[in-house]
BAKOL-863031 format. One record per residue (C-alpha): z negated, x negated, y negated. Coordinates in pm, 1 decimal. Each point is the difference from the previous one (the first is absolute). Layout:
N
R         pz         px         py
R          Z          X          Y
...
# end
This chain:
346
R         pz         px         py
R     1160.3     1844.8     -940.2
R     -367.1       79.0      -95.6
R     -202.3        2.2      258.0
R     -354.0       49.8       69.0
R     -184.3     -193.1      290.3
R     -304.8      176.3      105.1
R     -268.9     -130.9      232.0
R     -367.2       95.9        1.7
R     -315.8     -208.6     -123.9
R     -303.0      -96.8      148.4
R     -169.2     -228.3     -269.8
R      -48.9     -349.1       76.8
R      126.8       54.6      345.0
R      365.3     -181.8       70.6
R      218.5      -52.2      315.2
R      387.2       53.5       45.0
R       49.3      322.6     -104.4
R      -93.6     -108.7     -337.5
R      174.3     -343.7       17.8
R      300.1      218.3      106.3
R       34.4      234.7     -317.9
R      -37.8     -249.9     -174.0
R      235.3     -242.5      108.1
R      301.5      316.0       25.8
R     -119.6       53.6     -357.7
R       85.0     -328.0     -120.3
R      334.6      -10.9      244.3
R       91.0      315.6     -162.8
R      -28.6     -133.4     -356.2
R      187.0     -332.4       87.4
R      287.3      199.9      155.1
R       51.8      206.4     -327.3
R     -206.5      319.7       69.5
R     -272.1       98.8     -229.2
R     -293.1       22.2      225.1
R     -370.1       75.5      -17.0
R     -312.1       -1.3      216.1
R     -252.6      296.1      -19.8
R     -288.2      -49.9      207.0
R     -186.9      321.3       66.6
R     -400.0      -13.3       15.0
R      -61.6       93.0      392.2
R     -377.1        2.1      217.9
R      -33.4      155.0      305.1
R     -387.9        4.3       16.1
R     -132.7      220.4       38.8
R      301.2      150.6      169.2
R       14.3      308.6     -183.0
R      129.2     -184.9     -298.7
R      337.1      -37.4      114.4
R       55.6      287.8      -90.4
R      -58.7       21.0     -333.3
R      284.0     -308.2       45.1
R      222.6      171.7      140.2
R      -20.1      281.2     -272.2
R       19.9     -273.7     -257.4
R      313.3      -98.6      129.2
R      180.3      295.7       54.8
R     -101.7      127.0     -405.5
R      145.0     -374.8     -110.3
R      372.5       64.5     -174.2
R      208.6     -287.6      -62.9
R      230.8       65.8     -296.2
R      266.3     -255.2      -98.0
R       38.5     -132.5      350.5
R      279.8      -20.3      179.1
R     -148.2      -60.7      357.9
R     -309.8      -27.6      167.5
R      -72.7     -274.3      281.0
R     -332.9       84.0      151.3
R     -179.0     -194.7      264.0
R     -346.4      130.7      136.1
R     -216.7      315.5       26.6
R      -72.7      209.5     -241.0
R      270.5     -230.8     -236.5
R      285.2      208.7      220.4
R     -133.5      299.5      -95.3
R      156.9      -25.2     -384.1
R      241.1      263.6      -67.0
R      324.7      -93.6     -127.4
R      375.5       77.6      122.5
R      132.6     -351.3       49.1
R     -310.7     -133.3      205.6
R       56.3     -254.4      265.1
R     -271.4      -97.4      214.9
R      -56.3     -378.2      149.0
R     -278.0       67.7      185.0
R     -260.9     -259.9      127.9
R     -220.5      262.7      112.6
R     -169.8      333.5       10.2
R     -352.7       50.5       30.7
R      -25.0     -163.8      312.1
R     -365.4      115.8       57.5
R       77.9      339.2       74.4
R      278.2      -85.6      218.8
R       53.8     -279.3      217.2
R     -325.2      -63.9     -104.7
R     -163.4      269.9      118.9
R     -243.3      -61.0      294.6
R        1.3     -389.5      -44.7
R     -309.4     -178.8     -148.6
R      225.3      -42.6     -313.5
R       17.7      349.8      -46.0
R     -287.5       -4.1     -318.5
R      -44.5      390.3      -36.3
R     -270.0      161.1      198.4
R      102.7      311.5      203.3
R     -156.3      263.8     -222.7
R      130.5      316.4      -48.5
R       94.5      -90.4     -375.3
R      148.6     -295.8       92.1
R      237.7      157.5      275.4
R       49.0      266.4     -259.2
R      167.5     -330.8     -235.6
R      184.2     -164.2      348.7
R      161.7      355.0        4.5
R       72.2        2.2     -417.8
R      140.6     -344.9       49.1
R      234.9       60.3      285.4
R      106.7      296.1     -125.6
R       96.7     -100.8     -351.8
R      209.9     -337.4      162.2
R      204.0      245.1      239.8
R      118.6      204.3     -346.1
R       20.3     -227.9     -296.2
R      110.5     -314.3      204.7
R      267.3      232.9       60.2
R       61.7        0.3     -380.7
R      138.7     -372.6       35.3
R      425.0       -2.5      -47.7
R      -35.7     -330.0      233.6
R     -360.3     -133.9      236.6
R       47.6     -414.6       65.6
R     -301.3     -147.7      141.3
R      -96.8     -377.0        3.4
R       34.3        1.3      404.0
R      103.5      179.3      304.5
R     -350.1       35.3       53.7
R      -34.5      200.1     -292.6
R      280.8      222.8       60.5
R     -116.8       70.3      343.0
R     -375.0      118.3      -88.6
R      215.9      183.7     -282.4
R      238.1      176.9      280.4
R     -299.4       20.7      268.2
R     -296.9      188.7     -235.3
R      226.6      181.1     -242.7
R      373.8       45.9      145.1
R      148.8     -140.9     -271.3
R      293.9     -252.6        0.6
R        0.7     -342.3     -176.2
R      208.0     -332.7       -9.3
R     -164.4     -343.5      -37.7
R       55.6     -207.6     -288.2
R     -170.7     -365.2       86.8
R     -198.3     -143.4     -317.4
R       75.6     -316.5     -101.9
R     -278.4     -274.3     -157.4
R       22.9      -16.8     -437.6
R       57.4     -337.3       39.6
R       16.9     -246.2      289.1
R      100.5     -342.0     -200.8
R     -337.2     -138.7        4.4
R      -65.1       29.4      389.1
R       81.2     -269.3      171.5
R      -34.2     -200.6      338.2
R     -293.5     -260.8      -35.5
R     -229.4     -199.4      272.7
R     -141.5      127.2      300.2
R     -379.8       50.3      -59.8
R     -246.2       86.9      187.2
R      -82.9      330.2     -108.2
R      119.3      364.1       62.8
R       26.8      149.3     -321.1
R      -62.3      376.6      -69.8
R      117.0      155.8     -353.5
R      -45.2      364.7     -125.3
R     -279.7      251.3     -105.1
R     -326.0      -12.5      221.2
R      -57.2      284.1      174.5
R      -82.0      185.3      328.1
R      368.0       94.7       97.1
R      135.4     -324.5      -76.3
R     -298.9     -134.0      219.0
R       -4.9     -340.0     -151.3
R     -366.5       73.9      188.5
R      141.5      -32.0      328.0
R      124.3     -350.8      -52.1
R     -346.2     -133.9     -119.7
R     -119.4      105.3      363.1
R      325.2     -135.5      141.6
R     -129.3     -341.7     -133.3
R     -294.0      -26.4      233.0
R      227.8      -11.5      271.1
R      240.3     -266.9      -58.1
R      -30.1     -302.9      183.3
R      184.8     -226.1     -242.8
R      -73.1     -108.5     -368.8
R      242.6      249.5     -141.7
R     -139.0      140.3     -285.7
R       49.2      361.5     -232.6
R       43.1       69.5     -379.5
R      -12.9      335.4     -122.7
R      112.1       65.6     -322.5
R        8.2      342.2     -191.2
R     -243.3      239.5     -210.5
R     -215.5      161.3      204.7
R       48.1      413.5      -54.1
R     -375.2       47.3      -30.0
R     -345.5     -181.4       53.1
R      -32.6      141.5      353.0
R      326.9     -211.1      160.6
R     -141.9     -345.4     -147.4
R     -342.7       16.8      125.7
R      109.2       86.6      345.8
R      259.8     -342.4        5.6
R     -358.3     -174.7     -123.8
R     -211.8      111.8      214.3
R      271.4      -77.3      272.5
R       42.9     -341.6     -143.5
R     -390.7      -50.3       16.5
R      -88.6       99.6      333.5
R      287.5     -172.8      159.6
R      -72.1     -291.5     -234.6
R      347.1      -53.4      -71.1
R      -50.7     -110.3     -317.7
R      179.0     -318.3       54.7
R      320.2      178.1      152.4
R       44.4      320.4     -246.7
R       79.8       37.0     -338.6
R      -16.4      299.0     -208.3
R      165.1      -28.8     -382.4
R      -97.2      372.7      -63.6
R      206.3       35.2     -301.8
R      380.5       68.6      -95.1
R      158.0     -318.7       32.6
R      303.1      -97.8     -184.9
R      355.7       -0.8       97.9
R       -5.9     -377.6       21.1
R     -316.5      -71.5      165.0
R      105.5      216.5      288.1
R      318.7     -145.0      -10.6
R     -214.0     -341.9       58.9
R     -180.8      137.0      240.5
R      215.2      141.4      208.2
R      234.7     -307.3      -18.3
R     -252.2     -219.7      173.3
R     -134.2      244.2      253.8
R       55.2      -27.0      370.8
R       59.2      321.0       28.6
R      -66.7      357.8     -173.9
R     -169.2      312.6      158.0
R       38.8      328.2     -125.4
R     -167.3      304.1      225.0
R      -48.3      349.7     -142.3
R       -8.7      263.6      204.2
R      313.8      219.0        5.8
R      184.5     -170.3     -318.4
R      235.9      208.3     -185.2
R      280.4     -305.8        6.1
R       24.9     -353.0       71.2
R     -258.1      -85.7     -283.9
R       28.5     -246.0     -344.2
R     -189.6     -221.0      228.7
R      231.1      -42.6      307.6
R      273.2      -68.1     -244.9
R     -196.9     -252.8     -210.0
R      -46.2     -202.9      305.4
R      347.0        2.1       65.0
R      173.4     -110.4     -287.2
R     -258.3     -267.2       41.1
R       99.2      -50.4      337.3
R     -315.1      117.8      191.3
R      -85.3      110.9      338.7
R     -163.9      347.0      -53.6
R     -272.5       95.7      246.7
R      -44.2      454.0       28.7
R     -141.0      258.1      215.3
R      166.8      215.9      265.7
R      -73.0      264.4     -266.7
R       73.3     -114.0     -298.2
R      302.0      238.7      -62.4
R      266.7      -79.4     -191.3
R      -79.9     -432.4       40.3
R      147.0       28.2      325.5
R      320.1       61.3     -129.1
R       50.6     -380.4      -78.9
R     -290.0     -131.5      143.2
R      139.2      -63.7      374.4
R     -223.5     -147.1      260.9
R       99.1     -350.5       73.6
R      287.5        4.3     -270.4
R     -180.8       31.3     -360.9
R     -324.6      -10.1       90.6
R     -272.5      128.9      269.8
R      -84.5      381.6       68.5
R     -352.3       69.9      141.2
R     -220.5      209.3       65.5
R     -217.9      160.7     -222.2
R     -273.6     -216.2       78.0
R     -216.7     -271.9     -112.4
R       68.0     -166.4      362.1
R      370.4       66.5      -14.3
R       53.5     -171.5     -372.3
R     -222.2     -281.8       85.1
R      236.6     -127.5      232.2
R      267.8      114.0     -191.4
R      -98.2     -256.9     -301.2
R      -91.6     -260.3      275.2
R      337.2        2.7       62.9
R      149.6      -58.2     -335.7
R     -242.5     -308.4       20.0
R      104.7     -135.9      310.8
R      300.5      -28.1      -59.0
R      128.3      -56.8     -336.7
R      328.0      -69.1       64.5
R       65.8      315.0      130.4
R     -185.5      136.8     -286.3
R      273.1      -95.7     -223.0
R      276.7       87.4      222.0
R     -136.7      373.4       13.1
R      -26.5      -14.4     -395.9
R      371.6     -130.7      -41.0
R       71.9      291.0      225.5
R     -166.1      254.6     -263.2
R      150.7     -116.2     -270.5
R      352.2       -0.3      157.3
R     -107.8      388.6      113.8
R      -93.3      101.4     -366.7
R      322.7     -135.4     -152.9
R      224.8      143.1      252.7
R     -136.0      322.7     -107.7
R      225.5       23.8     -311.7
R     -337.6      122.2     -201.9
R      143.6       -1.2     -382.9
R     -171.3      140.8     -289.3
R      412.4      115.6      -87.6
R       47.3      202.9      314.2
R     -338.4      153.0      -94.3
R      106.7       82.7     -374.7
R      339.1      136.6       93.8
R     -172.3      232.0      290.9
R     -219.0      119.9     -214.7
R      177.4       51.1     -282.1
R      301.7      167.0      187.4
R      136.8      334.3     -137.1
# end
Protein backbone atom coordinates (compact mmCIF):
# COMPACT_ATOMS: atom_id res chain seq x y z
CA UNK A 1 0.00 0.00 0.00
CA UNK A 2 1.16 3.65 -0.62
CA UNK A 3 0.65 5.61 1.96
CA UNK A 4 1.22 9.08 2.89
CA UNK A 5 2.07 10.12 6.60
CA UNK A 6 1.27 13.66 7.21
CA UNK A 7 2.20 15.70 10.26
CA UNK A 8 2.76 19.45 10.42
CA UNK A 9 6.17 21.48 10.76
CA UNK A 10 7.35 23.93 12.97
CA UNK A 11 11.07 24.48 11.88
CA UNK A 12 13.69 23.58 14.20
CA UNK A 13 11.16 22.77 16.79
CA UNK A 14 10.95 18.72 17.66
CA UNK A 15 9.08 16.63 20.32
CA UNK A 16 7.03 13.30 19.88
CA UNK A 17 4.76 14.08 17.43
CA UNK A 18 7.57 14.38 15.10
CA UNK A 19 9.60 11.44 16.52
CA UNK A 20 6.26 9.58 16.01
CA UNK A 21 5.75 10.07 12.11
CA UNK A 22 8.72 9.37 11.75
CA UNK A 23 9.29 6.29 13.42
CA UNK A 24 5.54 4.78 11.76
CA UNK A 25 7.24 5.95 8.56
CA UNK A 26 10.13 3.83 8.84
CA UNK A 27 7.84 0.81 10.52
CA UNK A 28 5.75 1.16 7.53
CA UNK A 29 8.60 0.76 5.03
CA UNK A 30 10.18 -2.24 7.00
CA UNK A 31 6.79 -4.03 7.02
CA UNK A 32 6.50 -3.81 3.13
CA UNK A 33 4.35 -0.63 2.64
CA UNK A 34 5.64 2.17 0.60
CA UNK A 35 5.46 5.04 2.94
CA UNK A 36 6.28 8.73 3.03
CA UNK A 37 6.41 11.67 5.43
CA UNK A 38 5.05 15.15 4.32
CA UNK A 39 5.52 17.68 6.82
CA UNK A 40 3.31 20.68 6.26
CA UNK A 41 4.80 24.31 7.07
CA UNK A 42 2.42 25.39 10.21
CA UNK A 43 2.75 28.94 12.70
CA UNK A 44 0.19 29.98 14.75
CA UNK A 45 1.49 33.56 15.48
CA UNK A 46 0.02 35.67 15.04
CA UNK A 47 -3.08 33.56 15.38
CA UNK A 48 -4.75 34.58 12.37
CA UNK A 49 -2.32 32.55 10.36
CA UNK A 50 -3.79 29.35 11.01
CA UNK A 51 -5.88 29.94 8.84
CA UNK A 52 -4.25 30.43 5.90
CA UNK A 53 -3.03 26.63 7.24
CA UNK A 54 -5.88 25.31 7.35
CA UNK A 55 -6.78 26.50 3.73
CA UNK A 56 -3.44 25.14 2.66
CA UNK A 57 -4.40 21.93 3.75
CA UNK A 58 -7.69 21.46 2.63
CA UNK A 59 -6.42 22.74 -1.35
CA UNK A 60 -3.42 19.89 -0.87
CA UNK A 61 -4.47 16.66 -3.28
CA UNK A 62 -2.62 13.58 -2.87
CA UNK A 63 -2.59 11.61 -6.13
CA UNK A 64 -1.05 8.12 -6.27
CA UNK A 65 -1.78 7.38 -2.65
CA UNK A 66 -3.49 4.80 -1.42
CA UNK A 67 -4.15 6.06 2.24
CA UNK A 68 -3.59 8.86 4.32
CA UNK A 69 -2.46 8.55 8.13
CA UNK A 70 -2.63 11.99 9.61
CA UNK A 71 -1.67 12.97 13.09
CA UNK A 72 -2.10 16.71 14.24
CA UNK A 73 -3.97 19.96 13.40
CA UNK A 74 -4.24 21.36 10.45
CA UNK A 75 -2.26 17.88 8.98
CA UNK A 76 -6.01 16.17 9.54
CA UNK A 77 -7.48 18.54 7.57
CA UNK A 78 -6.03 16.85 4.06
CA UNK A 79 -8.71 15.65 1.91
CA UNK A 80 -8.54 12.25 0.70
CA UNK A 81 -11.11 9.16 0.85
CA UNK A 82 -9.01 6.58 2.64
CA UNK A 83 -7.78 8.98 5.54
CA UNK A 84 -7.19 7.56 8.92
CA UNK A 85 -6.44 9.75 11.67
CA UNK A 86 -3.90 8.83 14.77
CA UNK A 87 -4.31 11.72 16.53
CA UNK A 88 -1.88 13.14 19.22
CA UNK A 89 -3.71 16.24 19.38
CA UNK A 90 -5.82 19.12 18.24
CA UNK A 91 -5.09 22.57 18.84
CA UNK A 92 -5.16 22.27 22.36
CA UNK A 93 -5.03 26.10 22.92
CA UNK A 94 -8.38 26.75 21.93
CA UNK A 95 -9.74 23.95 23.81
CA UNK A 96 -8.73 22.43 26.89
CA UNK A 97 -6.53 25.13 26.76
CA UNK A 98 -8.67 27.74 26.85
CA UNK A 99 -8.68 29.84 30.10
CA UNK A 100 -5.35 28.27 31.45
CA UNK A 101 -2.09 30.35 31.42
CA UNK A 102 -1.08 28.00 28.50
CA UNK A 103 -3.74 29.20 26.50
CA UNK A 104 -1.15 31.70 24.16
CA UNK A 105 -3.95 33.64 22.17
CA UNK A 106 -5.20 36.83 23.61
CA UNK A 107 -9.03 37.19 23.85
CA UNK A 108 -9.53 39.58 20.95
CA UNK A 109 -12.31 39.61 18.90
CA UNK A 110 -10.15 38.24 15.86
CA UNK A 111 -8.76 35.75 17.76
CA UNK A 112 -12.19 34.29 19.11
CA UNK A 113 -13.28 34.80 15.56
CA UNK A 114 -10.12 31.86 14.70
CA UNK A 115 -11.12 29.66 18.22
CA UNK A 116 -14.58 29.57 16.42
CA UNK A 117 -12.89 28.76 12.62
CA UNK A 118 -10.87 26.13 14.37
CA UNK A 119 -13.55 24.32 16.25
CA UNK A 120 -15.72 24.46 13.65
CA UNK A 121 -13.61 23.04 10.85
CA UNK A 122 -12.43 19.84 13.46
CA UNK A 123 -16.27 19.03 14.16
CA UNK A 124 -16.71 18.61 10.01
CA UNK A 125 -13.55 17.42 8.39
CA UNK A 126 -12.40 15.24 11.43
CA UNK A 127 -15.53 13.73 10.50
CA UNK A 128 -13.96 13.02 7.05
CA UNK A 129 -11.64 10.29 8.81
CA UNK A 130 -12.94 6.36 7.74
CA UNK A 131 -11.27 5.47 11.33
CA UNK A 132 -10.00 8.34 14.58
CA UNK A 133 -7.16 6.29 16.94
CA UNK A 134 -5.54 8.53 19.31
CA UNK A 135 -2.18 7.93 21.18
CA UNK A 136 -4.23 7.78 24.68
CA UNK A 137 -7.48 7.65 26.40
CA UNK A 138 -6.74 11.02 27.26
CA UNK A 139 -6.84 12.02 23.84
CA UNK A 140 -9.94 10.34 22.93
CA UNK A 141 -11.70 11.82 25.82
CA UNK A 142 -10.86 15.70 25.10
CA UNK A 143 -11.79 14.33 21.45
CA UNK A 144 -15.40 12.95 22.76
CA UNK A 145 -15.74 15.88 25.49
CA UNK A 146 -15.06 19.26 23.04
CA UNK A 147 -16.19 17.81 19.74
CA UNK A 148 -18.61 14.61 20.23
CA UNK A 149 -16.74 12.59 18.24
CA UNK A 150 -15.78 8.89 18.91
CA UNK A 151 -12.21 7.47 18.90
CA UNK A 152 -10.25 4.24 19.98
CA UNK A 153 -6.72 4.38 21.44
CA UNK A 154 -3.89 2.94 19.75
CA UNK A 155 -0.75 3.10 22.41
CA UNK A 156 2.62 4.24 20.57
CA UNK A 157 5.37 2.26 20.97
CA UNK A 158 9.33 3.67 21.25
CA UNK A 159 11.45 3.23 17.44
CA UNK A 160 13.76 1.39 19.21
CA UNK A 161 14.31 0.37 22.83
CA UNK A 162 17.63 -1.98 22.44
CA UNK A 163 19.95 0.57 23.62
CA UNK A 164 18.11 1.43 27.02
CA UNK A 165 19.17 -0.31 29.61
CA UNK A 166 19.30 -0.66 33.54
CA UNK A 167 22.63 0.99 34.85
CA UNK A 168 23.78 2.41 38.50
CA UNK A 169 21.86 4.33 40.80
CA UNK A 170 23.12 7.99 40.64
CA UNK A 171 22.43 10.67 42.28
CA UNK A 172 20.60 12.69 39.98
CA UNK A 173 16.94 13.05 38.71
CA UNK A 174 17.17 13.27 35.18
CA UNK A 175 14.70 15.31 32.97
CA UNK A 176 14.70 14.71 28.98
CA UNK A 177 12.53 16.52 26.31
CA UNK A 178 12.03 20.04 24.70
CA UNK A 179 12.27 23.07 27.21
CA UNK A 180 9.37 24.78 27.57
CA UNK A 181 6.63 26.39 29.75
CA UNK A 182 4.07 23.42 29.61
CA UNK A 183 6.55 20.87 30.18
CA UNK A 184 7.67 23.16 33.17
CA UNK A 185 11.14 21.81 33.37
CA UNK A 186 10.99 25.54 35.27
CA UNK A 187 9.18 24.24 38.08
CA UNK A 188 11.79 21.69 39.00
CA UNK A 189 14.69 24.30 39.09
CA UNK A 190 12.56 25.95 42.00
CA UNK A 191 11.79 22.48 43.34
CA UNK A 192 15.64 22.27 43.90
CA UNK A 193 15.82 24.95 46.53
CA UNK A 194 13.80 22.92 48.61
CA UNK A 195 15.34 19.64 48.92
CA UNK A 196 17.01 18.79 51.94
CA UNK A 197 19.30 16.11 50.53
CA UNK A 198 22.18 16.21 47.88
CA UNK A 199 19.97 14.91 45.14
CA UNK A 200 20.70 16.64 42.21
CA UNK A 201 18.72 17.52 38.47
CA UNK A 202 19.80 17.26 34.75
CA UNK A 203 17.73 18.65 32.18
CA UNK A 204 18.32 17.76 28.88
CA UNK A 205 16.45 18.96 25.65
CA UNK A 206 16.41 22.06 23.10
CA UNK A 207 14.93 24.75 24.52
CA UNK A 208 11.70 25.92 22.11
CA UNK A 209 12.83 29.54 22.23
CA UNK A 210 15.29 32.02 24.04
CA UNK A 211 12.60 33.01 26.57
CA UNK A 212 12.35 29.24 28.42
CA UNK A 213 16.33 29.12 28.89
CA UNK A 214 16.85 32.38 30.46
CA UNK A 215 14.12 31.85 32.94
CA UNK A 216 15.90 28.12 34.12
CA UNK A 217 19.19 30.67 34.37
CA UNK A 218 18.05 33.14 36.09
CA UNK A 219 16.40 30.44 38.41
CA UNK A 220 19.66 28.65 38.61
CA UNK A 221 21.41 32.04 39.59
CA UNK A 222 19.35 33.37 42.22
CA UNK A 223 18.94 30.11 43.95
CA UNK A 224 22.65 29.54 43.30
CA UNK A 225 22.15 26.11 42.37
CA UNK A 226 24.72 26.02 40.15
CA UNK A 227 26.36 23.14 41.77
CA UNK A 228 23.05 20.96 41.82
CA UNK A 229 21.48 21.73 38.14
CA UNK A 230 22.50 21.01 34.87
CA UNK A 231 21.14 22.26 31.72
CA UNK A 232 22.58 20.49 28.23
CA UNK A 233 20.24 22.83 26.15
CA UNK A 234 20.64 20.96 23.02
CA UNK A 235 19.15 17.70 21.28
CA UNK A 236 20.98 15.01 22.74
CA UNK A 237 21.53 11.77 21.08
CA UNK A 238 19.78 8.53 21.39
CA UNK A 239 22.73 7.11 23.28
CA UNK A 240 23.68 9.79 25.54
CA UNK A 241 20.19 9.79 26.95
CA UNK A 242 20.25 6.29 27.00
CA UNK A 243 23.49 6.92 29.39
CA UNK A 244 21.91 9.22 31.17
CA UNK A 245 19.01 7.88 32.04
CA UNK A 246 20.71 4.50 32.89
CA UNK A 247 22.57 6.02 35.79
CA UNK A 248 19.90 8.31 37.14
CA UNK A 249 18.16 7.84 40.44
CA UNK A 250 15.24 8.57 39.16
CA UNK A 251 13.43 10.53 36.13
CA UNK A 252 10.79 13.37 36.39
CA UNK A 253 8.61 14.26 33.75
CA UNK A 254 5.71 17.09 34.63
CA UNK A 255 3.76 18.85 31.89
CA UNK A 256 0.71 20.05 32.52
CA UNK A 257 -2.22 18.04 31.10
CA UNK A 258 -0.02 15.55 28.77
CA UNK A 259 -1.67 14.14 25.84
CA UNK A 260 -0.27 10.36 26.83
CA UNK A 261 2.13 8.76 28.99
CA UNK A 262 5.10 10.69 27.28
CA UNK A 263 8.60 9.33 25.31
CA UNK A 264 9.98 10.28 28.61
CA UNK A 265 8.03 8.11 31.15
CA UNK A 266 8.74 5.24 28.87
CA UNK A 267 12.48 5.97 28.46
CA UNK A 268 12.83 5.71 32.13
CA UNK A 269 11.24 2.56 32.15
CA UNK A 270 12.85 0.42 29.85
CA UNK A 271 15.74 1.75 31.81
CA UNK A 272 14.19 0.77 34.85
CA UNK A 273 13.49 4.20 36.50
CA UNK A 274 11.31 5.55 39.11
CA UNK A 275 9.38 8.40 37.34
CA UNK A 276 8.43 11.38 39.51
CA UNK A 277 4.82 13.58 37.80
CA UNK A 278 2.24 15.98 38.76
CA UNK A 279 -1.35 15.40 39.87
CA UNK A 280 -1.95 17.01 36.46
CA UNK A 281 0.11 15.78 34.23
CA UNK A 282 -2.61 13.92 32.14
CA UNK A 283 -2.04 11.09 30.39
CA UNK A 284 1.53 10.13 32.81
CA UNK A 285 -0.77 9.01 35.32
CA UNK A 286 -1.82 6.27 33.41
CA UNK A 287 1.42 4.27 34.34
CA UNK A 288 2.86 6.47 36.64
CA UNK A 289 1.09 5.08 40.00
CA UNK A 290 1.85 6.65 43.31
CA UNK A 291 3.95 4.39 45.37
CA UNK A 292 4.15 1.66 42.52
CA UNK A 293 6.26 3.31 39.49
CA UNK A 294 7.10 6.29 40.84
CA UNK A 295 5.78 9.40 43.06
CA UNK A 296 2.70 11.71 42.09
CA UNK A 297 2.76 15.27 43.57
CA UNK A 298 1.57 18.14 43.55
CA UNK A 299 2.13 20.69 41.21
CA UNK A 300 4.49 22.38 43.30
CA UNK A 301 7.99 23.26 43.86
CA UNK A 302 7.37 22.11 47.69
CA UNK A 303 5.55 18.97 46.69
CA UNK A 304 8.49 17.66 44.09
CA UNK A 305 11.16 18.62 46.45
CA UNK A 306 10.23 16.03 48.70
CA UNK A 307 9.24 13.95 46.08
CA UNK A 308 13.08 13.73 44.74
CA UNK A 309 14.21 13.64 48.47
CA UNK A 310 12.66 10.58 48.48
CA UNK A 311 14.17 8.85 45.55
CA UNK A 312 17.43 9.87 47.49
CA UNK A 313 16.67 8.49 50.67
CA UNK A 314 16.08 5.60 49.81
CA UNK A 315 17.66 4.07 46.90
CA UNK A 316 16.71 0.81 47.26
CA UNK A 317 13.33 1.50 46.90
CA UNK A 318 14.26 3.63 44.06
CA UNK A 319 15.09 0.66 42.09
CA UNK A 320 12.33 -1.45 43.23
CA UNK A 321 9.77 1.28 41.88
CA UNK A 322 11.85 1.32 38.50
CA UNK A 323 11.74 -2.62 38.15
CA UNK A 324 8.08 -2.05 38.72
CA UNK A 325 7.89 0.38 35.52
CA UNK A 326 9.55 -1.56 33.42
CA UNK A 327 7.52 -4.74 34.26
CA UNK A 328 4.26 -2.17 33.69
CA UNK A 329 5.52 -1.05 30.15
CA UNK A 330 6.16 -4.61 28.91
CA UNK A 331 2.99 -6.01 30.14
CA UNK A 332 1.41 -3.53 27.96
CA UNK A 333 1.87 -5.63 24.76
CA UNK A 334 3.07 -2.12 22.96
CA UNK A 335 4.37 -3.59 19.37
CA UNK A 336 5.23 -1.57 16.46
CA UNK A 337 3.22 -4.93 14.53
CA UNK A 338 -0.07 -4.45 16.31
CA UNK A 339 0.38 -0.77 15.32
CA UNK A 340 1.10 -1.57 11.49
CA UNK A 341 -1.67 -4.11 11.17
CA UNK A 342 -4.28 -1.50 12.96
CA UNK A 343 -3.43 0.90 10.88
CA UNK A 344 -3.15 -0.63 7.89
CA UNK A 345 -6.48 -2.67 8.32
CA UNK A 346 -9.01 -2.66 5.40
Amino acid sequence: MKILVANNCVPFVRGGAEHLAEALTEKLNEFGHQAMLVRIPFRWEPPAKMLESMLACRLMRSPNVDRIIAFKFPAYYLPHDNKFLWLVHQFRQVYDLWGTPYQGMEETPENLAVRRSIIEADNTYLREARKIYTNSATTSARLERFNQIPSEVLYPPLLDTRHFRFGETGDYIFCAGRITTSKRQHLLVEAMQHTRTNVRLVIAGKSEDAADAQQIAQLIARHNLAGRVTVIDRFISEEEKAAYFADALGAAYIPFDEDSYGYVTMEAFYSGKAVITTTDSGGILQVVREGETGYVAEPTAPALAAAMDRLYEDPARARVLGRAGYDLIQSMGLTWEHVISTLTAA
